[in-house]
N, C-alpha and C positions, 0 to 999 in steps of 0.2 A: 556230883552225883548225877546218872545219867536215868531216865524216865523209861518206864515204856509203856506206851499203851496197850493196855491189854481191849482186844474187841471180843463183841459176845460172836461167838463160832454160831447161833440161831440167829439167820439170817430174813427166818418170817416173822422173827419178833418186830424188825425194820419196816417190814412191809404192815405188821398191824398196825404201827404210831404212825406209819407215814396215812397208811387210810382212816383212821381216827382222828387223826387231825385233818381232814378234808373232811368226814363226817362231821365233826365239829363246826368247823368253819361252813358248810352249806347249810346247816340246821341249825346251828346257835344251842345243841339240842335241847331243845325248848322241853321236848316230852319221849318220856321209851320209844310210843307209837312213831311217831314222824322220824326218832335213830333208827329205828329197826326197820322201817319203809325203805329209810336211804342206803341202808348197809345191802334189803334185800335186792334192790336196784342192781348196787354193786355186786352180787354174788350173781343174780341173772345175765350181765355183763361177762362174768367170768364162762358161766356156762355156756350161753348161748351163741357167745362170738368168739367164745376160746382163747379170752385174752388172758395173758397173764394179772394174778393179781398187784405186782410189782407196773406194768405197765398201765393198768388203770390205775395206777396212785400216781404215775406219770401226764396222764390226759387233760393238758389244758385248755382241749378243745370240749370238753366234757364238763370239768370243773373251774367255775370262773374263778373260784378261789386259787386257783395256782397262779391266776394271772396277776401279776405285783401294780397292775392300775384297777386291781376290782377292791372293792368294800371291803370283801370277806377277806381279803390276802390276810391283813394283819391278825386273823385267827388263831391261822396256822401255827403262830406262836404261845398258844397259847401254854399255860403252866401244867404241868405233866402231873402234879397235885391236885388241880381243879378236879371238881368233884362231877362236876358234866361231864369233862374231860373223860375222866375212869369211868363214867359210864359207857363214851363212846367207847373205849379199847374193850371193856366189856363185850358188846353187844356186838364189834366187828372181830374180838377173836370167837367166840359166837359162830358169826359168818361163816370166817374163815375155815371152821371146823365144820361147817353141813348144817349144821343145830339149828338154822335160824329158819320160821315157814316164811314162806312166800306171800307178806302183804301187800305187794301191787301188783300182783297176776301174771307175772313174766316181765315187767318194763323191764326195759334198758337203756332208759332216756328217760329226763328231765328238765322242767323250767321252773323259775321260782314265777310265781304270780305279777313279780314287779316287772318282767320282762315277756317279749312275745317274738321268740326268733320266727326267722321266715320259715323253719320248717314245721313248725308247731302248725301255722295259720290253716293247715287242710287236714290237719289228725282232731282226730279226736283225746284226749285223754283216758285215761281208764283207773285211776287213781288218784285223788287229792289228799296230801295232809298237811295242815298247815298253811305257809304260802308254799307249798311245789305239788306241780301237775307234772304226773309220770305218764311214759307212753311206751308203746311196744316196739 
């Protein structure tokens, strides 16, 4: 007997678990407020720099979590069950659809508090929740 995989023909359904699990993995989502800050980051990205959404769920210069020696990598795996989980896919199809308002004022960039890259040291930030400082 021979198989075939059948794939889903919605191809942004991909792009929401691929971004939900980076929301995941960069917020632990601890609370709504701090998914919904990160998601709106992510959609400010989308508009402001005209990136694809599929290429920001690519950016592992953006998200340490893509990188396989940060903390957060092993998130990414996390169970598609998880009930944070469905909240992130929640909140970033959300996003994805326009729905979500603007909690950090336009950022398109962040750090978590446990870290202090060189380009943060002369910005200001303009939004905190949690441990992460958003910047424009």
């Amino acid at each position: 007997m021979q198989f075939t995989l059948i794939q889903n023909p919605d191809e942004t359904q991909s792009v929401v678990y691929k971004l939900a699990r980076i929301v995941f993995a960069e917020t632990m989502a601890t609370s709504l407020p701090i998914t919904e800050a990160f998601a709106s980051m992510i959609y400010n990205l989308h508009v402001k720099r005209g990136k694809s959404f599929d290429d920001i769920a690519n950016d592992s210069e953006l998200f340490d979590s893509l990188n396989s020696k940060s903390l957060r990598h092993e998130y990414l795996n996390v169970n598609a069950d998880d009930k944070k989980f469905q909240m992130c896919l929640r909140v970033v199809q959300k996003m994805i659809n326009g729905n979500l308002p603007d909690s950090v004022f336009g950022a398109t960039t962040f750090h978590h508090t446990d870290v202090m890259p060189k380009w943060a040291v002369a910005r200001g930030y303009i939004a905190e929740y949690g441990d992460m400082l958003f910047y424009l």
